[in-house]
Backbone as CSV, one residue per row, in Angstrom:
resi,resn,N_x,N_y,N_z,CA_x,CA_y,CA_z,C_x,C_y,C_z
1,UNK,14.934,14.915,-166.787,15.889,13.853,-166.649,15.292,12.818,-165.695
2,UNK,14.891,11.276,-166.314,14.535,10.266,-164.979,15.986,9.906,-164.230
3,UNK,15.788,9.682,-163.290,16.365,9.273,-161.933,15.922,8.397,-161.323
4,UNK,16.565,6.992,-160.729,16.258,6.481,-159.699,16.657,6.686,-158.877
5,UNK,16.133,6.735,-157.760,17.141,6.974,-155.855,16.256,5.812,-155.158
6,UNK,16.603,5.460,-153.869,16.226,5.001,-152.695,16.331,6.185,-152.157
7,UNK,14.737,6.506,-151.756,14.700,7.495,-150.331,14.416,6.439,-149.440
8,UNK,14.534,6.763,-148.017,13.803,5.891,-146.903,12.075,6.977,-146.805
9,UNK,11.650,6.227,-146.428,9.966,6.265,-146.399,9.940,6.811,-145.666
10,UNK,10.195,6.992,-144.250,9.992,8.665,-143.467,10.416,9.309,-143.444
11,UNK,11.698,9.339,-144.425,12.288,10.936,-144.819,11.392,11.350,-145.963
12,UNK,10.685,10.831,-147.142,10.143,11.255,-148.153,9.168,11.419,-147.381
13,UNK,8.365,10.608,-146.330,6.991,11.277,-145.823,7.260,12.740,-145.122
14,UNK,8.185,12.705,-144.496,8.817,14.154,-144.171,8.440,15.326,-145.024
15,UNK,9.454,14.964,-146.023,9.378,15.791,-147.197,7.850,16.716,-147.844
16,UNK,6.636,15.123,-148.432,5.451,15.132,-148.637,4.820,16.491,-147.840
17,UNK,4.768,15.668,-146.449,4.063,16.718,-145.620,4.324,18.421,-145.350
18,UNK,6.336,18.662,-145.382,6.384,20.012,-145.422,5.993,20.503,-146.490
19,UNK,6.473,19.861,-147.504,6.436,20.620,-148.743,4.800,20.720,-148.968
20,UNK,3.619,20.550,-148.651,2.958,20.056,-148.923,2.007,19.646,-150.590
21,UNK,3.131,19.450,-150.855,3.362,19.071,-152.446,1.972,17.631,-152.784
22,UNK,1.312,17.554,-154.283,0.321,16.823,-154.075,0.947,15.588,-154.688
23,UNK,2.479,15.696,-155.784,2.933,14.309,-156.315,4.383,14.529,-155.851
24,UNK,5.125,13.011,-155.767,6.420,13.032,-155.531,7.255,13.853,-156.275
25,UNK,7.292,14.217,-157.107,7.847,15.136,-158.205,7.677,16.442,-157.639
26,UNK,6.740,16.752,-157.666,6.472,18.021,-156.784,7.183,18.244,-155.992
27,UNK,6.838,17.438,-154.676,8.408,17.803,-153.958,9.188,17.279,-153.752
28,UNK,10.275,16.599,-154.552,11.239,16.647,-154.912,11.982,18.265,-155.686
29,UNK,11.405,18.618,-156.798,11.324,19.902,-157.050,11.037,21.125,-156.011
30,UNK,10.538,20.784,-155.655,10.248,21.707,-154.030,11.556,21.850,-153.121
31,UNK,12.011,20.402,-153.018,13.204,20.596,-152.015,14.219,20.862,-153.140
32,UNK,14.776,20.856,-153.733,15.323,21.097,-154.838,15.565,22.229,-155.208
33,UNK,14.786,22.966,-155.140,14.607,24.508,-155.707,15.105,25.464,-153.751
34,UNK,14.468,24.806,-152.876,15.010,25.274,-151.874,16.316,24.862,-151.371
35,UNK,16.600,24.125,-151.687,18.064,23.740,-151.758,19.162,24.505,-152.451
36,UNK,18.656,24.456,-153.890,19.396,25.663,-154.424,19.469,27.576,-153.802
37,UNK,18.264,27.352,-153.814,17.922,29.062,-153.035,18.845,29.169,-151.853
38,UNK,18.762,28.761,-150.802,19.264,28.553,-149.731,21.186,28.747,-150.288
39,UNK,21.726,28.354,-151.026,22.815,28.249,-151.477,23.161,29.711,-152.231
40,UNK,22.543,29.854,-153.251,22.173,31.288,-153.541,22.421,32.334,-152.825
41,UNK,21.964,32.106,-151.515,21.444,33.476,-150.613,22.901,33.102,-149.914
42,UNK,23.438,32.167,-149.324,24.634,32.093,-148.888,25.813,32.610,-149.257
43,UNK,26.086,32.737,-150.531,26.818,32.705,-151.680,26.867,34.514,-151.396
44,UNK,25.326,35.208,-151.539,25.539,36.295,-151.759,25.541,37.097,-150.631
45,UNK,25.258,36.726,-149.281,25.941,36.420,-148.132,27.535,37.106,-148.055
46,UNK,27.946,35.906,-148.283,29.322,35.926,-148.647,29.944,36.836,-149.049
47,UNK,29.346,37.234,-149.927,30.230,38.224,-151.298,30.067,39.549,-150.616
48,UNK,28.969,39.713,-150.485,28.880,41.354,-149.677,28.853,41.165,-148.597
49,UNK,29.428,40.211,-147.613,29.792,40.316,-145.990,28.905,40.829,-144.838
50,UNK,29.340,41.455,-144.046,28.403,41.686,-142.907,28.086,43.078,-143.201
51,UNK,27.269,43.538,-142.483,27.190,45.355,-141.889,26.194,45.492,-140.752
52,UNK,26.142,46.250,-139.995,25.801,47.078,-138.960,24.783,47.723,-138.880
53,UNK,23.274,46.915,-138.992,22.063,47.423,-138.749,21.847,48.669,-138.211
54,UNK,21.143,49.386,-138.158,20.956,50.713,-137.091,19.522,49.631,-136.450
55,UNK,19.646,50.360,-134.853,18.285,49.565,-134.135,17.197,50.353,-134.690
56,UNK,16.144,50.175,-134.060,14.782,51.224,-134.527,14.761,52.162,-133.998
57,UNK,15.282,52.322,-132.865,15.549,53.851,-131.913,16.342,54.396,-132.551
58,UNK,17.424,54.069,-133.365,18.535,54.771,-133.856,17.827,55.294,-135.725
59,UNK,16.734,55.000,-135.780,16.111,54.834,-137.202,15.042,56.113,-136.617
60,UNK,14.322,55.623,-135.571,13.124,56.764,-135.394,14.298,58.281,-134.997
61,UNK,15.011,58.006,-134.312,16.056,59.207,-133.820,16.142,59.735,-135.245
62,UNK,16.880,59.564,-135.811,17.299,59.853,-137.215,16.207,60.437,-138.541
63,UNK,14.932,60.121,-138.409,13.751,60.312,-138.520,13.214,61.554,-138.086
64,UNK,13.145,61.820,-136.885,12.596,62.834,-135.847,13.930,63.636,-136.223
65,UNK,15.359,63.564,-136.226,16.138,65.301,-136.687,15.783,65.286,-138.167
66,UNK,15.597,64.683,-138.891,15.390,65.083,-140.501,13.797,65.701,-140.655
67,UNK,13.124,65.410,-139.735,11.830,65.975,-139.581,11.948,67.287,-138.533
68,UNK,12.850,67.790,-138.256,13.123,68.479,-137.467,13.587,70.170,-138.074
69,UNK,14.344,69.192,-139.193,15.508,69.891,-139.883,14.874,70.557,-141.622
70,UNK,13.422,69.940,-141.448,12.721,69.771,-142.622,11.699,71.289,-142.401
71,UNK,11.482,71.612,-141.272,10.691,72.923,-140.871,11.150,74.132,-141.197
């Protein structure tokens, strides 16, 4: 699909340089696709909510009785 926009010139140089994309199209598509992703991951975020990491001490603990319990 063509499109015209006005970007301002140091937000697209912005753009250029992170993305480090070699044509405008490129990243445009670049931010684009991370734009969507980013939304994506929010979304599914969302849906399945929070939970309650175990720390790594509570992971190696847990580790060491199943290796314990394994003899």
């Amino acid at each position: 699909m063509k499109t015209t926009i006005e970007i301002p010139d140091e937000t697209f140089g912005t753009l250029l340089r992170l993305t480090r994309a070699k044509t405008k199209r490129d990243a445009i598509l670049a931010a684009i696709e991370d734009y969507n992703r980013r939304h994506q991951v929010e979304a599914l975020v969302a849906t399945f909510g929070t939970w309650k990491m175990d720390s790594n001490d509570e992971l190696e603990s847990a580790d060491m009785e199943d290796a314990r319990r394994s003899k």
